[in-house]
N, C-alpha and C positions, 0 to 999 in steps of 0.2 A: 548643522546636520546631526542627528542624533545618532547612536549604536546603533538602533533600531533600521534606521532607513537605513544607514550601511549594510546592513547584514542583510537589507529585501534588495542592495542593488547588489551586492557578491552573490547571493544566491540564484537573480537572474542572469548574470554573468556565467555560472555555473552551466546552468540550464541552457543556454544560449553556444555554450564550449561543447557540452554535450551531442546539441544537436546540428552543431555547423562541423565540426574536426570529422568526424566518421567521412565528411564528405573531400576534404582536404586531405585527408590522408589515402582515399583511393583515388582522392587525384594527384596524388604525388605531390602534393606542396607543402606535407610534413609528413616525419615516420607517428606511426604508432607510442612507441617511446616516448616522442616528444608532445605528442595530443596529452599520453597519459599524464605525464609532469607538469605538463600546465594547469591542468586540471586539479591535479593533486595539490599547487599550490593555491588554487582558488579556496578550495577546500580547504584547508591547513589555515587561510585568513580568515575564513565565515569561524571556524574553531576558536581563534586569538580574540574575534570581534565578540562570540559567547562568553568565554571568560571574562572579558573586558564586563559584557552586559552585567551577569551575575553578578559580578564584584560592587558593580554600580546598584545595580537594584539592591544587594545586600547592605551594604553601606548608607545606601540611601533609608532602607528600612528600618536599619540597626542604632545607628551611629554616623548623623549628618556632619558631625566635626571630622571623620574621618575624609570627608571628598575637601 
C-alpha cells in the first residue's frame, strides 16, 4: 500500500468522523471534546502521512541512494 492510498483512506476516515460524530454526540454516546480529539488525531496522521510523502517524493527525485 502506498502513502498515497493511505492518506485517500485517513482522509475518508476524516470525512466519515466529520459526518457521523455531530450525530453521536447529540445522542449522547460521546462529548464534544471527545468527537473533537478524534478527529484532531485523524488529522495530525493525514499530516505525518504528508511529511512522510514529501520526503519520499523528494528523495525519490533528488537522491534514489537516500530511500
Amino acid at each position: 500500500m502506498t502513502v498515497t492510498e493511505q492518506m485517500k483512506a485517513v482522509r475518508r476516515e476524516i470525512d466519515y468522523r466529520k459526518r457521523l460524530y455531530p450525530k453521536w454526540v447529540s445522542e449522547g454516546k460521546m462529548t464534544q471534546q471527545e468527537a473533537n480529539y478524534q478527529i484532531e488525531i485523524m488529522e495530525q496522521v493525514l499530516s505525518t502521512l504528508h511529511t512522510v510523502h514529501n520526503f519520499v517524493v523528494g528523495a525519490t527525485t533528488t537522491d534514489r541512494k537516500v530511500l
